[in-house]
VOGU-3710 file (C-alpha; in Angstrom, 3 decimals, decimal comma):
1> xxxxxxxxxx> -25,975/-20,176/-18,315  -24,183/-19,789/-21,486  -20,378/-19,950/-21,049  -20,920/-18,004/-18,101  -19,757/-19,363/-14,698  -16,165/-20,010/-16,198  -15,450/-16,506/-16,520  -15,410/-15,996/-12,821  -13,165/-17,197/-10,108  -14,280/-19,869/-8,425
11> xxxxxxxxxx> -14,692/-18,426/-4,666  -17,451/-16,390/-6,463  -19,371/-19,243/-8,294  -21,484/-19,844/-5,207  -22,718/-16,481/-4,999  -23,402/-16,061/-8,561  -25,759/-19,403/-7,598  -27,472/-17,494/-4,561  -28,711/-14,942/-6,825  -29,591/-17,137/-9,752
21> xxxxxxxxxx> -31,782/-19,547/-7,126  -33,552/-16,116/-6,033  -35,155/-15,589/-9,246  -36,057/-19,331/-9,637  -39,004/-21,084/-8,795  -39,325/-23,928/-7,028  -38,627/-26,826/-9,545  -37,576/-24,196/-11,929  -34,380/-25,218/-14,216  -30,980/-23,749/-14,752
31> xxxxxxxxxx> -29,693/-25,053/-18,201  -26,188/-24,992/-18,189  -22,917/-25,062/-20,691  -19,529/-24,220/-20,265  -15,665/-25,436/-20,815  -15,299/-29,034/-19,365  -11,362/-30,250/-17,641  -9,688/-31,779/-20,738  -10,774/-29,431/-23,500  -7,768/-28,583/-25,908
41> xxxxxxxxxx> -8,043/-25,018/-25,186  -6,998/-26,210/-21,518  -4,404/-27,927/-22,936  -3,007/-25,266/-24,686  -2,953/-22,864/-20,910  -1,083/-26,211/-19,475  1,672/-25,378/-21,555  2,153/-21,520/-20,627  2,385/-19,690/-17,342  -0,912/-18,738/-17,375
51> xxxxxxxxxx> -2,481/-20,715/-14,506  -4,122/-19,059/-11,671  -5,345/-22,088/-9,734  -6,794/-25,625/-10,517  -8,669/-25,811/-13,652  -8,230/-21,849/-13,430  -6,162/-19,607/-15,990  -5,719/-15,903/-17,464  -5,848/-15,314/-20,896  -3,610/-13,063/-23,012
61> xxxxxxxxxx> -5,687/-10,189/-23,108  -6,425/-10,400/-19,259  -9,982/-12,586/-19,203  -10,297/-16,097/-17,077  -11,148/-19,622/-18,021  -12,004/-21,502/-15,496  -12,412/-25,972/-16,802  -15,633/-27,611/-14,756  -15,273/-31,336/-13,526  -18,535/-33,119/-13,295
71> xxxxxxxxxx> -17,277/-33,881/-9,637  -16,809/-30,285/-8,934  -19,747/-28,779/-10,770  -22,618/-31,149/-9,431  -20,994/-30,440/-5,781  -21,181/-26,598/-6,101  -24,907/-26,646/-7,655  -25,692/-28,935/-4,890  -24,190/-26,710/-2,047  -26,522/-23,887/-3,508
81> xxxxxxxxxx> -29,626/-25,953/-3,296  -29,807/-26,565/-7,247  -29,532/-30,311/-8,155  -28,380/-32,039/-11,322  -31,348/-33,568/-13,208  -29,428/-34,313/-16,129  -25,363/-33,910/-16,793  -23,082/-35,017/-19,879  -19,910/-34,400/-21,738  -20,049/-33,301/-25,171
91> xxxxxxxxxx> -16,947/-34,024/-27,342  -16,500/-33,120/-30,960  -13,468/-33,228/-33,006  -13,231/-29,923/-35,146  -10,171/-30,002/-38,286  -8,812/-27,206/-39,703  -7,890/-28,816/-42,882  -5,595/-25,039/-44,095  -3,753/-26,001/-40,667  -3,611/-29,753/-40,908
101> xxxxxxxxxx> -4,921/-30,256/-37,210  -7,686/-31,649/-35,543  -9,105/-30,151/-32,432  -10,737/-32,307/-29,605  -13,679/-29,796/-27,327  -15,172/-30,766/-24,954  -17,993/-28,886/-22,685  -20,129/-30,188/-20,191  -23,732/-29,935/-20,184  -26,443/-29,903/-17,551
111> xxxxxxxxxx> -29,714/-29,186/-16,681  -29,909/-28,246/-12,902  -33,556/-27,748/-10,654  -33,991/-25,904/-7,696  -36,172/-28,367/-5,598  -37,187/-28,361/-1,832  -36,485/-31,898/-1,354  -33,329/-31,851/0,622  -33,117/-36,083/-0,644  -33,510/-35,108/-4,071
121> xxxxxxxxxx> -31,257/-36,933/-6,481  -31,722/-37,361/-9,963  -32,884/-40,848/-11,549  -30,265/-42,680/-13,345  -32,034/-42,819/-16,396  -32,182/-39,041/-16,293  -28,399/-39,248/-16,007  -27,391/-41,984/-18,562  -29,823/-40,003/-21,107  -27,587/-36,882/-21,036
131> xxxxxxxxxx> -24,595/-38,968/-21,091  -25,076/-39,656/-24,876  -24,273/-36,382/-25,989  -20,462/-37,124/-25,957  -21,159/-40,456/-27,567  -23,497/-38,612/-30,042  -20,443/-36,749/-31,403  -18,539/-40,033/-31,725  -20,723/-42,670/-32,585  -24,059/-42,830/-34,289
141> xxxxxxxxxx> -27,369/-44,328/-33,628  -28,407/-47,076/-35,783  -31,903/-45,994/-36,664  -31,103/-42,149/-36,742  -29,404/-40,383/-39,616  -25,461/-40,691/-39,470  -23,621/-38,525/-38,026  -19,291/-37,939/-38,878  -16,994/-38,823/-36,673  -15,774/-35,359/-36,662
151> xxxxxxxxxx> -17,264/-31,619/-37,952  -15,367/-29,851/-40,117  -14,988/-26,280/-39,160  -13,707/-23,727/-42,078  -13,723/-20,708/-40,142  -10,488/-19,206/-39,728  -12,489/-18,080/-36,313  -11,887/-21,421/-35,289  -7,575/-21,126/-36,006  -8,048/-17,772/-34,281
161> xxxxxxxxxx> -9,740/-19,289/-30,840  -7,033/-21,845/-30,695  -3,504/-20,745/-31,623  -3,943/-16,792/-31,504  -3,532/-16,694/-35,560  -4,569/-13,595/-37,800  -7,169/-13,892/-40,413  -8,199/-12,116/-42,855  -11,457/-10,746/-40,938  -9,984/-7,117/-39,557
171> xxxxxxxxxx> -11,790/-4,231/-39,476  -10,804/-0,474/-40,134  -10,995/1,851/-37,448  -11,703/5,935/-38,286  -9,626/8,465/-35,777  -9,191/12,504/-36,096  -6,148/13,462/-34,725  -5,189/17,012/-34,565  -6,639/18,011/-38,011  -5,642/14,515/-39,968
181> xxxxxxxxxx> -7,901/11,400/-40,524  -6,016/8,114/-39,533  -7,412/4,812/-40,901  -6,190/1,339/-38,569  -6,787/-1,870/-39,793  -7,504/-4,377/-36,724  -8,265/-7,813/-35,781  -12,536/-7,794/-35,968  -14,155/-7,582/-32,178  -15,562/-10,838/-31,875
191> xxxxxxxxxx> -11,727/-11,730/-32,419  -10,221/-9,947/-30,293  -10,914/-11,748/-26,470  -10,000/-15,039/-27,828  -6,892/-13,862/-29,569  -3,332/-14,731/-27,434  -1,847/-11,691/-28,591  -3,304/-7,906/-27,202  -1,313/-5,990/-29,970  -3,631/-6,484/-32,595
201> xxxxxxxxxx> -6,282/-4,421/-31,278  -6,599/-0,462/-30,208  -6,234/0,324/-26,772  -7,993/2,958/-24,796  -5,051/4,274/-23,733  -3,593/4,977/-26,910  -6,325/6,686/-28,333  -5,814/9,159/-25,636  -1,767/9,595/-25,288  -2,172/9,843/-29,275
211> xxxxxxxxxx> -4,656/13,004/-28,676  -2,327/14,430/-26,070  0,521/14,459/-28,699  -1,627/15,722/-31,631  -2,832/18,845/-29,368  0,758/19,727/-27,765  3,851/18,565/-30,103  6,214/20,008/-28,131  6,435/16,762/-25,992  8,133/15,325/-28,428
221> xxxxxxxxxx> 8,919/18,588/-30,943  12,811/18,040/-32,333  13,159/14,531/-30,292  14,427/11,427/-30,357  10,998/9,319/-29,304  10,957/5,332/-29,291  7,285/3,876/-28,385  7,004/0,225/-26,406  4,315/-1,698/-27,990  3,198/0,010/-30,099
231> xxxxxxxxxx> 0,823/-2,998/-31,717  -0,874/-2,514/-34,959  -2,142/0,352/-34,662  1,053/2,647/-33,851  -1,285/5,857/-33,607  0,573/7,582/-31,096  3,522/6,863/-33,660  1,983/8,135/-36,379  1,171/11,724/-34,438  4,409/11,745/-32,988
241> xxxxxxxxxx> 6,493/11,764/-36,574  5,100/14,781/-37,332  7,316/16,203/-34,669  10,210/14,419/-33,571  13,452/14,290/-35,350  13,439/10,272/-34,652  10,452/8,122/-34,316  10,952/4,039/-33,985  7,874/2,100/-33,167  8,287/-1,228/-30,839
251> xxxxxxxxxx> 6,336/-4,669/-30,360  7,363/-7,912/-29,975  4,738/-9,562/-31,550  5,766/-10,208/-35,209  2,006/-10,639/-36,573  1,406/-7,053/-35,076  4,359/-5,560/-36,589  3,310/-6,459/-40,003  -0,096/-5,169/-39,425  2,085/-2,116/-38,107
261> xxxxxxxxxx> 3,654/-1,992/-41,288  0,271/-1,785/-43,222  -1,374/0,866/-41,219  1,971/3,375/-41,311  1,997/3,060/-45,192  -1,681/3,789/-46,172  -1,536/6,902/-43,503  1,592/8,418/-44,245  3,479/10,054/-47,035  6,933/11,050/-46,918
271> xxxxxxxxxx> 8,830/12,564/-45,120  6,909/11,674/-42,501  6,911/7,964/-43,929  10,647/7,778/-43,841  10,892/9,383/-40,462  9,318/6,418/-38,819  11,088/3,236/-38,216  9,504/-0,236/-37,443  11,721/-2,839/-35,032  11,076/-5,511/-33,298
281> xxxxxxxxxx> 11,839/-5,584/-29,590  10,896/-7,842/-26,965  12,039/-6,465/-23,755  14,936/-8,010/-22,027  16,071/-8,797/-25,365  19,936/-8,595/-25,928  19,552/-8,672/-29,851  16,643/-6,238/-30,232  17,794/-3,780/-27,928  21,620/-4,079/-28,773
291> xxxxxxxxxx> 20,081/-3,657/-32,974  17,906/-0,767/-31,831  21,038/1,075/-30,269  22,555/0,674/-32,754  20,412/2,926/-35,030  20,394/5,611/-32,405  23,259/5,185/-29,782  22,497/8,574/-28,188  19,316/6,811/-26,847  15,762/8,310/-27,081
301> xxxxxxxxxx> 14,933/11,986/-25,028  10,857/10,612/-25,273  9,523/6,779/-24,285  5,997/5,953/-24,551  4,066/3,161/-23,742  0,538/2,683/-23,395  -0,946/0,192/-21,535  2,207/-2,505/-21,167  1,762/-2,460/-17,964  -0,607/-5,445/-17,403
311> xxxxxxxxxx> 1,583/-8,349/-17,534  3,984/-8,577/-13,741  6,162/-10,704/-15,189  6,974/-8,203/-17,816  7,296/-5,127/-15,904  10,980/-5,405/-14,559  11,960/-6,217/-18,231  9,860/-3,006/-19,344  11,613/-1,096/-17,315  15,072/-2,553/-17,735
321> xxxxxxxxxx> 14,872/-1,975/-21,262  13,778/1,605/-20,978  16,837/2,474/-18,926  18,846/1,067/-21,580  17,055/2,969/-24,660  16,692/6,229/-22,911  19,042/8,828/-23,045  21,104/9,814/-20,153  21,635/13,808/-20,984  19,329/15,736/-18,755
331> xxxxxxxxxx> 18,402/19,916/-18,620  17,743/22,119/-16,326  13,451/22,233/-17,881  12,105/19,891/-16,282  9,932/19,159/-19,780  13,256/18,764/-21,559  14,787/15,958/-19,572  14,454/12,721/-20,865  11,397/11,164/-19,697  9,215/8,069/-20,352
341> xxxxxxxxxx> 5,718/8,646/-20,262  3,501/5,579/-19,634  -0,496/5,826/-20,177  -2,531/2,635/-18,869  -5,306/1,214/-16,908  -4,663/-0,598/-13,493  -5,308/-4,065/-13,805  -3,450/-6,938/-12,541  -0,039/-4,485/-11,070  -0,574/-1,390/-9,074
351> xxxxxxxxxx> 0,773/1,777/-8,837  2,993/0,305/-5,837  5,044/-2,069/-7,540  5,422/0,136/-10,557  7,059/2,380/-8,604  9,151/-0,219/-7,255  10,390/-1,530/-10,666  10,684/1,796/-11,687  13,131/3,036/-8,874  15,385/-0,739/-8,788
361> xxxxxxxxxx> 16,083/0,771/-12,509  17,101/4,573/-11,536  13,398/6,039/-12,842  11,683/8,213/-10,414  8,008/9,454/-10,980  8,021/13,231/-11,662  4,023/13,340/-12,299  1,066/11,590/-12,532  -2,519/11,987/-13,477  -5,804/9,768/-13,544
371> xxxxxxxxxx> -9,113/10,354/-14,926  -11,534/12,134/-12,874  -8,806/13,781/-10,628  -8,243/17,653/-10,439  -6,052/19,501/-13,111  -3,934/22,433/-11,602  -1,667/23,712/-14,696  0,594/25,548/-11,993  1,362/22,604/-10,562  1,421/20,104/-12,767
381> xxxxxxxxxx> 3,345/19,172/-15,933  0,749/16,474/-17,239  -2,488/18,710/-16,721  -1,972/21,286/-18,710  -1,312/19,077/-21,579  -5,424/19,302/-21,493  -7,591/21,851/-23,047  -10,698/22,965/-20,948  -12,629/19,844/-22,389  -10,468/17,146/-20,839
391> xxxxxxxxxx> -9,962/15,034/-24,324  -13,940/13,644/-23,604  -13,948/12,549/-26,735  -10,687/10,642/-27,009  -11,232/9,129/-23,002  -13,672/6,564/-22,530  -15,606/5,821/-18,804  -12,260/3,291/-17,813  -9,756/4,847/-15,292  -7,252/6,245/-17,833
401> xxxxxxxx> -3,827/6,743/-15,799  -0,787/8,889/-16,964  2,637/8,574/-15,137  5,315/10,496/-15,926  9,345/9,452/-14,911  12,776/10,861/-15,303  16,281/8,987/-14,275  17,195/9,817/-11,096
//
């Protein structure tokens, strides 16, 4: 078990261990790895309001990390039968010599067996053995080959893993919208679930609201269209310009808005390039919003947003900010009102307390549609944005969710 058992939550480590101990033998071994309390990438959690529970904390992109004690890892093996034969702490200082920092890790390390001796307890000796792999990192045998006090690690992987920073390893992305090739530079996958910040990668969400626009313009046809978070990639953006009389695309994240700034100039030509406007906004802002209004202080007849609706702590600002942005005219179409149009995947807030933020700031839902639920054009606005074929090639297997709000 591989960096494994720290991706769950705790209450279900023990049944994760009832299923591993039904495929062992008796005496067979369970050789485990994973994030031991102190590690700097704890450290780094301690510091943010990212903690779930002891030892326990979210990540940026919605993944867990959960920091074993030897106390509390040899007591949950041992309530599941599985006893430690041999258990360590391995500590290695890794520099980033381009940053000027050195890292301290530290995992634990264990070899567990499933025996049918209730008494079983491992031998000392067993136990002191594994305990030199920390002091292996630190301090040398005499009759063995040196080894440095520290590794040197010159991956810019490394910078990535611990302070969210963007290399140079992206990777270019391919999408046909609506008769045009787009080309998206990214952060690489095996970047992107240790990165802090989620607007460096393409969403699900966006590859679909971005097909919706490309097949029906008229959403945003002659508009005034701002788009939340729009992260590096900006696709929906991109189709939107085409369109709309004003298009400004929105993230907070600095990194992602020069990445932003990349992908909009190798995919568009003017006038469509002038059309579209970069800013920064972080929502709740005073500054941003107040310098966004006043570029447009008419406020925008189209919102969209695609999945920035993971974060609770961010969803009263979302919405706050929206009111503010969104223009106030309204028309007797009900497709010609101002609306803001959010496309996401449920994860850690609910339809329920969307709703609620939504109504405390005057936005009441007007449609809605989720993947895998009946279309009926006559009745609703959002379906018969959708050809026959449902955009299959543009949704993936998640639960893709569209919600559609007006002011009240």
């Amino acid at each position: 078990m591989i960096f494994v058992l720290s991706a769950l939550s705790p209450e279900k480590m023990p049944l994760v261990l009832q299923n591993i101990k039904k495929v062992l033998k008796p005496n067979g071994y369970v050789l485990f790895r994973d994030y031991a309390v102190g590690d700097l990438a704890q450290e780094r959690f301690s510091t943010k309001d990212q903690q779930i529970s002891e030892n326990f904390y979210v990540r940026g992109d919605g993944t867990r990390a959960f920091y074993f004690s030897n106390e509390f890892l040899t007591s949950l093996f041992k309530e599941q039968g599985l006893d430690a034969e041999e258990l360590g702490l391995c500590c290695k200082q890794v520099e980033n010599r381009a940053r000027e920092l050195v890292m301290n890790r530290r995992w634990v390390q264990a070899v567990f067996r499933y025996s049918d001796s209730v008494n079983y307890s491992p031998s000392s000796e067993a136990l002191s053995k594994s305990d030199l792999c920390c002091q292996e990192n630190i301090k040398p045998k005499a009759d063995a080959e040196p080894i440095k006090d520290f590794v040197v690690d010159m991956s810019e992987g490394m910078a990535v893993e611990m302070f969210g920073a963007l290399t140079n390893d992206t990777e270019v992305i391919e999408i046909e919208l609506g008769g045009c090739d787009i080309k998206i530079k990214v952060l690489s996958k095996e970047y992107q679930h240790t990165c802090k910040s989620t607007g460096l990668m393409l969403w699900e969400s966006a590859r679909l609201m971005a097909a919706i626009l490309a097949r029906n313009p008229s959403i945003v046809a002659g508009k005034r269209v701002l788009e939340l978070g729009s992260g590096c990639g900006g696709i929906c953006s991109m189709v939107a310009v085409r369109s709309a009389s004003i298009m400004v695309a929105t993230d907070g994240d600095r990194t992602a808005l020069e990445l932003l700034n990349q992908n909009i100039i190798s995919n568009l030509r003017p006038p469509f390039l002038t059309k579209l406007v970069i800013k920064k906004l972080e929502w709740g802002n005073r500054d941003d919003i107040d310098a966004i209004k006043a570029m447009n202080n008419e406020g925008f007849e189209v919102i969209i947003g695609t999945d920035v609706t993971y974060i609770p702590d961010a969803i009263l600002p979302l919405f706050s900010t929206a009111r503010e942005l969104i223009s106030s005219n309204k028309s007797a179409e009900k497709d010609q009102t101002p609306a803001l149009i959010l496309c996401h995947i449920f994860r850690r807030v609910d339809e329920p307390s969307l709703l609620s933020a939504a109504s405390r700031y005057g936005f009441r839902l007007v449609d809605k549609w989720a993947k895998g639920s009946p279309n009926n054009e006559s009745q609703s606005l959002i379906s018969s944005w959708f050809p026959e074929n449902n955009f299959e090639e543009h949704i993936p297997t998640s639960a893709l969710n569209i919600m559609y709000f007006q002011l009240d």
